[in-house]
N, C-alpha and C positions, 0 to 999 in steps of 0.2 A: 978585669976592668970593664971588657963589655960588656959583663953581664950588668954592672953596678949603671950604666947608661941605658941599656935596653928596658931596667924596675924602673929610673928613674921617668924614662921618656912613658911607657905603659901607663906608671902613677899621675904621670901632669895630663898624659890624655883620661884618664878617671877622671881629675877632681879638674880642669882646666877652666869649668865654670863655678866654680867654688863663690868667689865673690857673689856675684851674679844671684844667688841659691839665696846668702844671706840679706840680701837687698829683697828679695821677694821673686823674683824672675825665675820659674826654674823651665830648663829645656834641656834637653835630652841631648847626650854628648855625640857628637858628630859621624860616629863610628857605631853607634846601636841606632836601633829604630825603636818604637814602642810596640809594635806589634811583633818584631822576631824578641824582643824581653818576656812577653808575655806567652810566645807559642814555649821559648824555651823554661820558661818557669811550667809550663802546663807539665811540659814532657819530664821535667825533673821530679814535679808533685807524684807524677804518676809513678815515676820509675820508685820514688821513697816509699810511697804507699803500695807499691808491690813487694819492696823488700821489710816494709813494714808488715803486711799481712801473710811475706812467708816468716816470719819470725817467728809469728805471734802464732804458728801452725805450731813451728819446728816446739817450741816448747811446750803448746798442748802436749804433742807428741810425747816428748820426753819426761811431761810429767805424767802422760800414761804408762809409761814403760817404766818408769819408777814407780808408780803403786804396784803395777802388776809384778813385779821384783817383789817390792815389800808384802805383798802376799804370798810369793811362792814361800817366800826366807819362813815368814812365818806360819807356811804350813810344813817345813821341812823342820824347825823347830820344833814344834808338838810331835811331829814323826821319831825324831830324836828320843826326845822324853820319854815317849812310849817304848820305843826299841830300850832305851835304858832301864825302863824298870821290869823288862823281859829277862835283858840280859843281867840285873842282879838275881832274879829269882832264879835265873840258870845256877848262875855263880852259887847261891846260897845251895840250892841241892847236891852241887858239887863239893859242898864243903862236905855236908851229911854224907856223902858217899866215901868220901877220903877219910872220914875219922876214923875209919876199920879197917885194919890189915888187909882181913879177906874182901874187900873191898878193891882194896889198891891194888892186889891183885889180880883180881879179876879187870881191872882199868888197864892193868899193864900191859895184860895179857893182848887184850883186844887192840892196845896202840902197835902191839908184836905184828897182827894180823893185817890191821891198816898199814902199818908202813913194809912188811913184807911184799902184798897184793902191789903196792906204787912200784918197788923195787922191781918186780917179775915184769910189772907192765909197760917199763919204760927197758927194761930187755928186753922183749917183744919188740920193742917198735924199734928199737935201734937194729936190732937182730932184720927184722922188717925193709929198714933204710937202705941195708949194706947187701941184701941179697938182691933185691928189686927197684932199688936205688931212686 
């Protein structure tokens, strides 16, 4: 309930000269001055126009860091492309090589000798771990 006296009593000191305004009389309500209205309007102009011109920073900003995005995207794109039609012309010799027996044999062989040399070299280093720790 005090709060509903304290808006009220604030609001009648606002408008207390209200009549007066509409008669043509206007004078400054008893509690401002005209000159601390205007220093504080200065200081508020200035403080909006400084978070106005960091704003108007912030999303230059952002929209720099958004082209430069959309150019990397789009140079990682064509990178893509490229690598893809790499790797079907891999793919495709790989077919040629698989349609012959001796072929696949010899593929097999050599996957025997890659994945053996991994197997030897990961005992080594375990071997490696547990002696020298």
């Amino acid at each position: 309930m005090s709060y509903r006296r304290d808006h009220r009593s604030s609001r009648s000191a606002l408008f207390d000269n209200l009549d007066k305004l509409e008669e043509g009389g206007i004078r400054s309500s008893s509690s401002f001055s005209g000159g601390v209205d205007d220093q504080g309007n200065e200081k508020s102009m200035d403080s909006l126009h400084d978070r106005v011109s960091f704003l108007k920073r912030l999303t230059g900003d952002i929209h720099e860091e958004v082209e430069s995005h959309n150019r990397m995207l789009d140079q990682m794109g064509s990178g893509m492309d490229a690598s893809r039609g790499i790797l079907s012309g891999t793919m495709d010799r790989f077919k040629m090589v698989f349609e012959k027996k001796s072929n696949r044999k010899i593929c097999r062989l050599a996957a025997y000798f890659v994945l053996a040399f991994f197997v030897l070299y990961y005992m080594v280093r375990i071997l490696l771990y547990f002696l020298y720790g």
